[in-house]
C-alpha positions in Angstrom: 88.2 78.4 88.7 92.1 77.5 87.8 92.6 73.7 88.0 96.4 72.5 88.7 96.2 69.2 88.2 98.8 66.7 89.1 101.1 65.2 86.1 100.4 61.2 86.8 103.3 60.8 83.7 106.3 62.9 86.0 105.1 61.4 89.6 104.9 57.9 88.2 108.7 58.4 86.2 109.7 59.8 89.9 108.1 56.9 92.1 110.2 54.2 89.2 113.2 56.7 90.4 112.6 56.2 93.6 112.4 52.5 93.3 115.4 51.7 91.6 117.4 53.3 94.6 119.6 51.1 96.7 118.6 52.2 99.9 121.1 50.0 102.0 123.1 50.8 105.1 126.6 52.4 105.1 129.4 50.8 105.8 130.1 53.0 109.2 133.7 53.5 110.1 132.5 54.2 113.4 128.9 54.4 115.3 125.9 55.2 112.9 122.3 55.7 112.2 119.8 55.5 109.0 117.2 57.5 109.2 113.6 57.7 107.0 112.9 61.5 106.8 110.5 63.9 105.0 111.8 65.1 101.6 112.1 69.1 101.9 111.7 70.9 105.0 112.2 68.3 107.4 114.9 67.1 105.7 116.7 70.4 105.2 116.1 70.9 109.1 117.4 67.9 110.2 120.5 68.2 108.2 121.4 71.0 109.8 120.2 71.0 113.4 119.9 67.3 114.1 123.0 66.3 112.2 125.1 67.9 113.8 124.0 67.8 117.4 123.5 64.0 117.1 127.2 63.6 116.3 128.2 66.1 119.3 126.1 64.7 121.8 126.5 60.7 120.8 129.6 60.7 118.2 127.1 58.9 116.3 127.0 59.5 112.3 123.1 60.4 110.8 122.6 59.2 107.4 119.4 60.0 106.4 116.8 58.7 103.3 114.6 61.4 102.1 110.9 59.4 101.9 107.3 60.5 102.3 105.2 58.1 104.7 103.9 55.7 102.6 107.1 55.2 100.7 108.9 54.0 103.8 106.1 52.0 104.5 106.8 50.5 100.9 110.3 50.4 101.6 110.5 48.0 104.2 108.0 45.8 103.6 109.8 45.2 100.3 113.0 44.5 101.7 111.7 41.5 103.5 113.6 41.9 106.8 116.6 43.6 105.7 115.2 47.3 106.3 117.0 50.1 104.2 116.7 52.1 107.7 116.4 51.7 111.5 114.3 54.8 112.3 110.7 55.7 110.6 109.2 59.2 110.9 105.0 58.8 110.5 101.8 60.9 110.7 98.9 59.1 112.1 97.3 57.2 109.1 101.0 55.6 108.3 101.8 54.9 111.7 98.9 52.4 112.8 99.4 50.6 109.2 103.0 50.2 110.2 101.7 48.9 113.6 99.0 46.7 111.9 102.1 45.2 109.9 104.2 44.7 112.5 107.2 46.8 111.0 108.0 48.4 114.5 110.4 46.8 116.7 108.5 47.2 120.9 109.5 50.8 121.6 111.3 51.2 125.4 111.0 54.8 126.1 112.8 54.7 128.9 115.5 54.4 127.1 115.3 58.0 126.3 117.0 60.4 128.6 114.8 62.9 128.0 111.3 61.2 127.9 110.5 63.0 131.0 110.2 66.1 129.1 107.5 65.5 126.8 103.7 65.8 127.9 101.9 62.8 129.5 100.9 60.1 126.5 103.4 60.9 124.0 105.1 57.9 124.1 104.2 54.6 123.3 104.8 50.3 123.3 105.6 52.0 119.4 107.1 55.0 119.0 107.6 58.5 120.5 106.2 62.2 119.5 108.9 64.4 118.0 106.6 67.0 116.8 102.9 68.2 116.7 100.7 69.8 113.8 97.9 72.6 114.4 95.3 72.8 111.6 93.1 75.3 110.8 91.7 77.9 108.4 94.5 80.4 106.9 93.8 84.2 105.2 94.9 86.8 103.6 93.5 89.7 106.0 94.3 92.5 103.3 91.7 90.5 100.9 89.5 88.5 103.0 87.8 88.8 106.6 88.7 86.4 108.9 86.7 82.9 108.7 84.6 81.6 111.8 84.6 78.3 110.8 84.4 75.6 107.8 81.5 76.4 106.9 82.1 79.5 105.8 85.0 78.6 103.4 81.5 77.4 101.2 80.4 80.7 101.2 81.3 84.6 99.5 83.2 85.9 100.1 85.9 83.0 100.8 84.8 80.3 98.3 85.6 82.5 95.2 89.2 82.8 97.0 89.3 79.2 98.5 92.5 77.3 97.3 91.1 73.3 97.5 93.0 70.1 97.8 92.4 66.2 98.4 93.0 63.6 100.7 96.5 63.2 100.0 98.3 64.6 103.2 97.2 64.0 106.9 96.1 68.0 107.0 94.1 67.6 104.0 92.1 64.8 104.9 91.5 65.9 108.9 90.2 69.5 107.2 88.0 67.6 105.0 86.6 65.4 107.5 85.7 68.2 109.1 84.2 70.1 106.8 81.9 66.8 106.0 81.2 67.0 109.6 79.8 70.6 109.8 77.4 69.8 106.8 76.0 66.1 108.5 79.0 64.1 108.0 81.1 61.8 110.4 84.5 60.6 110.4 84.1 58.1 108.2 81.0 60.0 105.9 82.7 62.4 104.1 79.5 62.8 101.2 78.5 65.6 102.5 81.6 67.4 101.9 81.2 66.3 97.9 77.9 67.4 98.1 78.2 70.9 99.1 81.4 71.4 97.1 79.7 70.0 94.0 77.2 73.2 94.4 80.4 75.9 94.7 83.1 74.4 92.9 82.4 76.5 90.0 83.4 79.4 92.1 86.5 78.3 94.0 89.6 79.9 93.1 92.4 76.7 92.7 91.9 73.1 92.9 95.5 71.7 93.3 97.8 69.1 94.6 98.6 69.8 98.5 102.4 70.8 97.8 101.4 73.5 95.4 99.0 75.8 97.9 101.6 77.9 99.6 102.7 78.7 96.4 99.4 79.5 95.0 98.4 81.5 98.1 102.1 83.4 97.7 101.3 84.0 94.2 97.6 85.3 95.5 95.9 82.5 93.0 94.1 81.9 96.3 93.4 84.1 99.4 91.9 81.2 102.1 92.8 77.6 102.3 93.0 75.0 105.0 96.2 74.0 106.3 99.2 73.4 109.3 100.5 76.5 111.5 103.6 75.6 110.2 102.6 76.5 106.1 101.4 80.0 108.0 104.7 80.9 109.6 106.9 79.9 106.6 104.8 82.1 104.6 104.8 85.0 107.0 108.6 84.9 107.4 108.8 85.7 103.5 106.4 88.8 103.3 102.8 87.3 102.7 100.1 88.6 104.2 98.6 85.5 106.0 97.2 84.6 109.7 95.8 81.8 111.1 92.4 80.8 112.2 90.9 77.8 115.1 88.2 76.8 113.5 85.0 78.0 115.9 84.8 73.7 116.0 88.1 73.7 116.9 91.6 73.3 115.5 93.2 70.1 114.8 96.1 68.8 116.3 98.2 65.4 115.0 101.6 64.7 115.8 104.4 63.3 114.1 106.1 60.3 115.6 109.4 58.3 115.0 109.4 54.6 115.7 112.5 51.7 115.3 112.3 49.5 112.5 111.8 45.7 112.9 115.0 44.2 112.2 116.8 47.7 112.8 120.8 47.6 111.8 121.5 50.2 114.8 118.5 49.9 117.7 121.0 51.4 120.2 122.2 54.3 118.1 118.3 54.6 117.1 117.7 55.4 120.9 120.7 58.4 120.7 119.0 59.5 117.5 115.4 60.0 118.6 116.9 61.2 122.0 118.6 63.8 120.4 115.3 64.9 118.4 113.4 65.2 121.5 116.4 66.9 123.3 115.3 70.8 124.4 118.2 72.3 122.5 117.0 70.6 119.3 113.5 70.9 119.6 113.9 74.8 120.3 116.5 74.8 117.0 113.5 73.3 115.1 110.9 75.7 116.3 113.0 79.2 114.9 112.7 80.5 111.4 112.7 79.1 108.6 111.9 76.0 110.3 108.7 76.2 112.5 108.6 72.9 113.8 106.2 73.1 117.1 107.9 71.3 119.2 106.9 67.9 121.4 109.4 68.7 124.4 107.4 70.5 126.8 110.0 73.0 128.4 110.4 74.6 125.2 109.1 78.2 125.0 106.7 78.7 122.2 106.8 81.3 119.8 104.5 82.3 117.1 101.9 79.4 118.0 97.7 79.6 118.8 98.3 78.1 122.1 100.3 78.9 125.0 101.6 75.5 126.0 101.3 71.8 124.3 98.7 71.0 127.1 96.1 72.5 125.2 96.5 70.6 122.5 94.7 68.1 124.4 91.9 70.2 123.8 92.0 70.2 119.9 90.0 67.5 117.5 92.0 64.4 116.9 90.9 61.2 115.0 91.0 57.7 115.2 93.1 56.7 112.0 92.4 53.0 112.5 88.8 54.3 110.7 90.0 56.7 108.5 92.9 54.6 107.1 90.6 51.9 105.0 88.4 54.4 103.8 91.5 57.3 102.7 91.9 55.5 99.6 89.1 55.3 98.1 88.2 58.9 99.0 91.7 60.0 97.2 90.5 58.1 93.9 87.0 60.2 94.3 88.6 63.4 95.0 90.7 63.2 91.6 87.8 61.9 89.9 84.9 64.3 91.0 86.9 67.7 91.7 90.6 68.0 90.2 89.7 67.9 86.7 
């Protein structure tokens, strides 16, 4: 088994570089917008699809401050009511501590032109979907069969190929609950899924942090690992050999949402931004290589995706993050304890 740990020295020197940025508003010379966004892909996507069609559609300029979830939840709550942005983009877990902590201004979706066009109950008092997630199993088919389900990623001829990570993004802990829940385990009783992978961890192929896997599976350190549709298509539009399994519990689904910060700078140009996200044009942009955002507007064609339409996502395994939130923590710490030595 090849370990690739995480260097706590580098992440800690970045999170202090982080921190010492001024993340203020710009002065705008005429209508503008701050957004929170992902660091990487969804930053790089934005940039050029959103960017642009925001200031075509609105005349509105997009300023936006690359930030991972919990950092923006950091942000704000340290700038004591004079937010550093007007817009958050969240998974699940993030988004009800941002609720819990009041840092959403009362979302009015109606506000939205194109609100219409996304599926019943993706819109909120909080915040609207502007994208969903599908996970799942994923496999090299030139070196593995396919998987039928979790369980099997404990077994040969997967676990000597399985590429494992930790709690540490939304698709790593759903997997894991999951995995817990085959074996005994609940939502918020994950023990069984240390207890079985105690037994085989000898055997797996990579332990690593969640942003290195595509690489490792690229580099064929690993052959099967658990992860979003959208790590499957970005590494099928490069050459690798990889497909995509449901899970014979079920695949996943989350989505991403975007909410307006309490005290927000620009609510108004907030509305044209989110509107613009949600907008068909942009959300079929977002879907195409080397994006593969799936999108939340529902007369979007889909392409490359295991389903047909978003309806049947309503059909996947969710979870209730209210539970999962107090206890992520915790499990984190044990995860880089027990297993990434």
């Amino acid at each position: 088994m090849t370990i690739y740990p995480i260097d706590r020295r580098a992440f800690i020197a970045g999170a202090a570089a982080v921190g010492g940025l001024a993340l203020t508003h710009p002065v705008w010379a005429k209508g503008g917008v701050t957004a929170a966004i992902y660091p990487g892909s969804w930053d790089d996507a934005y940039r050029s699809i959103v960017l642009p069609a925001l200031k075509r559609a609105h005349d509105v300029d997009l300023d936006m401050q690359p930030l991972f979830a919990l950092d923006q939840i950091a942000k704000v709550k340290a700038a004591r009511g004079a937010p550093p942005f007007d817009v958050f983009v969240l998974d699940p877990g993030p988004r009800i501590t941002g609720i819990n902590d009041g840092l959403f201004e009362k979302f009015d979706s109606k506000k939205l032109t194109n609100i219409s066009k996304l599926p019943e109950g993706l819109a909120d008092e909080w915040g609207v979907t502007v994208a969903a997630q599908v996970v799942g199993i994923a496999y090299n088919p030139q070196k593995v069969p396919a998987p039928k389900g979790w369980a099997d990623l404990f077994k040969e001829p997967w676990v000597s190929r399985l590429g494992l990570t930790g709690f540490q993004t939304t698709f790593g802990t759903v997997s894991i609950v999951e995995i817990a829940k085959v074996f005994g385990g609940s939502d918020t009783n994950v023990e069984p899924f240390f207890t079985e992978i105690k037994k085989v961890l000898p055997s797996v192929a990579a332990v690593g942090a969640p942003a290195a896997m595509p690489s490792l599976f690229q580099q064929g350190q690993c052959d099967v690992m658990y992860t979003n549709t959208q790590t499957v298509t970005t590494l099928r539009s490069r050459g690798v050999d990889i497909e995509f399994v449901k899970p014979e519990t079920g695949a996943i689904a989350f989505f991403t949402t975007m909410h307006i910060t309490k005290g927000a700078a620009e609510p108004a140009n907030a509305y044209k931004y989110i509107d613009t996200v949600i907008s068909k044009d942009v959300q079929a942009a977002l879907m195409k290589a080397p994006n593969y955002f799936i999108p939340a507007n529902k007369e979007v064609e889909l392409a490359d995706l295991p389903m047909k339409s978003l309806d049947e996502m309503s059909q996947y395994v969710r979870h209730d993050w209210s539970k999962l939130n107090p206890l992520r923590a915790g499990w984190i710490e044990r995860f880089n304890k027990e297993l990434a030595k």
